[in-house]
C-alpha positions as CSV (number, residue, x, y, z in Angstrom):
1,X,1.0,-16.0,-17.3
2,X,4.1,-14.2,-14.8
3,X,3.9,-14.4,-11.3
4,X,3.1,-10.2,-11.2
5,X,-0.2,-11.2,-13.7
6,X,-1.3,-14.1,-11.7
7,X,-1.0,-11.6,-8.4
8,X,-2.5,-8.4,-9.9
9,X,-5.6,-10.4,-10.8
10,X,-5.6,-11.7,-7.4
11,X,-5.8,-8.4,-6.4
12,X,-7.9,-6.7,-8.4
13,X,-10.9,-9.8,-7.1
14,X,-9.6,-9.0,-3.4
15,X,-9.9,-5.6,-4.2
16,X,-13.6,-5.7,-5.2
17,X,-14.9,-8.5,-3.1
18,X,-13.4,-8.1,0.1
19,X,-13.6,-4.6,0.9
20,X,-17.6,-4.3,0.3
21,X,-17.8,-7.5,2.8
22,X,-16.0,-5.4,5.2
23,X,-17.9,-3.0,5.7
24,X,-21.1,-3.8,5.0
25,X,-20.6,-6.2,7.7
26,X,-20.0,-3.1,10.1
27,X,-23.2,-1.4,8.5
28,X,-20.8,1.1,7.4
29,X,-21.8,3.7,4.5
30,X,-19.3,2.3,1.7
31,X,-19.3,5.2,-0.9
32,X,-16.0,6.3,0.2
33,X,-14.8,3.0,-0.5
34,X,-16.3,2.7,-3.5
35,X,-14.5,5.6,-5.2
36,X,-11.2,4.5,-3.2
37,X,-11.3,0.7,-4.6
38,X,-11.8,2.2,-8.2
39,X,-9.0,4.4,-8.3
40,X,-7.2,1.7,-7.0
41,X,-8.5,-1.2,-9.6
42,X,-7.7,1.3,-12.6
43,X,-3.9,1.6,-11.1
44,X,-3.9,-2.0,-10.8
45,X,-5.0,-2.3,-14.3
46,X,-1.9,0.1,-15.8
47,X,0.1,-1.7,-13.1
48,X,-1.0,-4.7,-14.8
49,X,-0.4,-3.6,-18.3
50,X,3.1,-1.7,-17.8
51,X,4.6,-4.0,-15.8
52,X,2.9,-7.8,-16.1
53,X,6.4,-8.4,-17.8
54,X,8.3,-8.5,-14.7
55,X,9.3,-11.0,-13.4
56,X,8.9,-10.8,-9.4
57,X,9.9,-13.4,-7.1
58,X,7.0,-15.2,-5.0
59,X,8.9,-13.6,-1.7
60,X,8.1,-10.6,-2.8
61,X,4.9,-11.3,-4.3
62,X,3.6,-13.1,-0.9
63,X,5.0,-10.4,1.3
64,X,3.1,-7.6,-1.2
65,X,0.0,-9.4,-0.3
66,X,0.4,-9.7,3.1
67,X,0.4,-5.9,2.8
68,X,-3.2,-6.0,0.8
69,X,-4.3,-8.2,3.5
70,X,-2.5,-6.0,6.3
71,X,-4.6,-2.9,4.5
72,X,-8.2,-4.6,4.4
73,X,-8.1,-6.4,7.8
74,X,-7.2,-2.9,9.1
75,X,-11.3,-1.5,8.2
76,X,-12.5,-5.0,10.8
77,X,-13.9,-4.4,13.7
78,X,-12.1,-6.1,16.7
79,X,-13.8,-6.0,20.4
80,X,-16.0,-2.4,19.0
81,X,-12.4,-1.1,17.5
82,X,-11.4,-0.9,14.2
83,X,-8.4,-2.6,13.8
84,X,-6.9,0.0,12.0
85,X,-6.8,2.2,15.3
86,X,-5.6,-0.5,17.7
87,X,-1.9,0.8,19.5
88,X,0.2,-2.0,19.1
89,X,2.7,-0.8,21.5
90,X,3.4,3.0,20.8
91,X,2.6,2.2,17.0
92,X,-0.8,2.0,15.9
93,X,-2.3,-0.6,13.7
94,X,-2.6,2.0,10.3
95,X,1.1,2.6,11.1
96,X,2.2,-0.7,10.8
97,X,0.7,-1.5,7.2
98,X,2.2,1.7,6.1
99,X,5.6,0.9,6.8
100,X,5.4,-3.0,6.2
101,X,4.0,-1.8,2.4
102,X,6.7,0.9,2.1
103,X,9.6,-1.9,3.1
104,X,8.0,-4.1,0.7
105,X,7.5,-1.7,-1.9
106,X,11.3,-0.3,-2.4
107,X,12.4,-4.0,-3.0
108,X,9.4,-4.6,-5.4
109,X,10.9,-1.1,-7.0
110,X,14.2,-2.1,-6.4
111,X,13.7,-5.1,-8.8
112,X,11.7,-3.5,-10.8
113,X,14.3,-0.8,-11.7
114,X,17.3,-3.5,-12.2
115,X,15.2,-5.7,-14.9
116,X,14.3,-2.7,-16.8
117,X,18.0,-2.1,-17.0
118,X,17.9,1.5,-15.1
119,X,20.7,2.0,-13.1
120,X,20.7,4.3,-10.6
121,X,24.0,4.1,-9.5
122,X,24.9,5.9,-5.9
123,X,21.3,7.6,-6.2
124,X,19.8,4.1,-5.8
125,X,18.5,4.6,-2.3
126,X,16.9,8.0,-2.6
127,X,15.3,7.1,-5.5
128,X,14.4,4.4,-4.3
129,X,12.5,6.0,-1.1
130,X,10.9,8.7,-3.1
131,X,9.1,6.2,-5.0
132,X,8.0,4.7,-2.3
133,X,6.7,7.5,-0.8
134,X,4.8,8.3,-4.1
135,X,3.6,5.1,-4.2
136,X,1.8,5.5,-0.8
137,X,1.3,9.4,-1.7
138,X,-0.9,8.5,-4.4
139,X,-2.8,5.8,-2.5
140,X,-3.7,8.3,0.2
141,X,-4.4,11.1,-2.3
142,X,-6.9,7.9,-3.9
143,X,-8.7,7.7,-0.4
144,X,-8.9,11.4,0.3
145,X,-10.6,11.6,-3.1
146,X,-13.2,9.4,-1.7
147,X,-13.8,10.6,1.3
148,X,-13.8,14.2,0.0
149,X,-16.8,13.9,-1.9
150,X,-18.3,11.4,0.6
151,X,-17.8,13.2,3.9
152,X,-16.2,16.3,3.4
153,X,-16.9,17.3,7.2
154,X,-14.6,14.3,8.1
155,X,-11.5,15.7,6.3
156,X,-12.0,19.1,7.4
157,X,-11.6,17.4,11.0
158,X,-8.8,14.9,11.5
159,X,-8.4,12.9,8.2
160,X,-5.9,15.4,6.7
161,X,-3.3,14.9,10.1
162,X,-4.0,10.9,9.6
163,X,-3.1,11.3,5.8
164,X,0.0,13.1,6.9
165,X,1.1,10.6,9.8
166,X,0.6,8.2,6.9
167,X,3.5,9.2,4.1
168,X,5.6,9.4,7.2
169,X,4.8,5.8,8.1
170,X,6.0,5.3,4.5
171,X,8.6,7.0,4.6
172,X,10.2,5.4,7.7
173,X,9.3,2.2,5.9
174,X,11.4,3.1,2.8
175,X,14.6,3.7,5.4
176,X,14.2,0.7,7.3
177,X,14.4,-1.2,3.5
178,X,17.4,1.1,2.9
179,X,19.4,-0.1,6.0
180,X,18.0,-3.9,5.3
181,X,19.7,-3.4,1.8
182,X,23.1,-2.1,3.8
183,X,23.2,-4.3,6.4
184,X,21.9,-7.9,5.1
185,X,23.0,-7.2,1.0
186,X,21.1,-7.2,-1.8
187,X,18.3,-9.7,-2.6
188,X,15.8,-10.0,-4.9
């Protein structure tokens, strides 16, 4: 079984196990959730069937699940807070695993993209970011589903500005990978 198998399955048990602990722990309504972690298991599962050929180094393998660990630590609560809104500095938390999954995710692309033979010559880079931003886009889209027919009163309020601060975390996330890639070379 390849590395990308063995992690995906990981995943998909993370993904069901440790997000109902979370918040049922906080005595939290988990509906939302609910539709957000099945969206995501069914992506993981074409994920899993499209691309369980690759061949991804455990680097970045191990830093794509400190992302997924990043993500669910974020719905703890820490001192009454959720970790998710905690500033670090002038960044908060939810910023943070944005941009750490978006830097992750244009080398996992990056990869991805070079053993399927694609070259994308000088429009490497873009490319590059706007699947990366599409990658997060349709992860927020996933959670907005859920909390749409959850709490629709919620995103009528401030979840739609959060969403939006969100793709830009990924998107500033997806530059930082770009000037990594410039300055330090290519790695896989």
């Amino acid at each position: 079984m390849s590395k990308l198998k063995i992690f995906i399955l990981l995943n998909a048990v993370i993904y069901i196990l440790l997000p109902f602990w979370t918040y049922q722990t906080r005595g939290v309504d988990i509906v939302d959730r609910v539709a957000f972690i099945s969206i995501i298991i069914v992506v993981s599962f074409v994920i899993y069937w499209k691309l369980g050929r690759l061949e991804i180094s455990w680097p970045i393998l191990i830093a794509l699940q400190v992302g997924v660990i990043m993500h669910f630590t974020g719905g703890m609560i820490l001192n009454g807070t959720r970790v998710y809104d905690l500033q670090l500095g002038l960044i908060r938390y939810d910023k943070l695993v944005h941009f750490w999954n978006a830097l992750v995710g244009f080398f996992f692309w990056r990869l991805a993209f070079k053993q399927w033979k694609i070259d994308l010559g000088k429009m490497e880079i873009p490319i590059l970011i706007l699947v990366v931003l599409g990658c997060g886009a349709v992860l927020e889209i996933a959670e907005y589903i859920g909390l749409f027919f959850v709490k629709p009163l919620a995103i009528k309020q401030d979840l739609y500005n959060n969403n939006m601060q969100d793709l830009v975390a990924n998107l500033l996330g997806g530059f930082a990978a770009a000037i990594v890639e410039k300055v330090k070379g290519k790695f896989n």
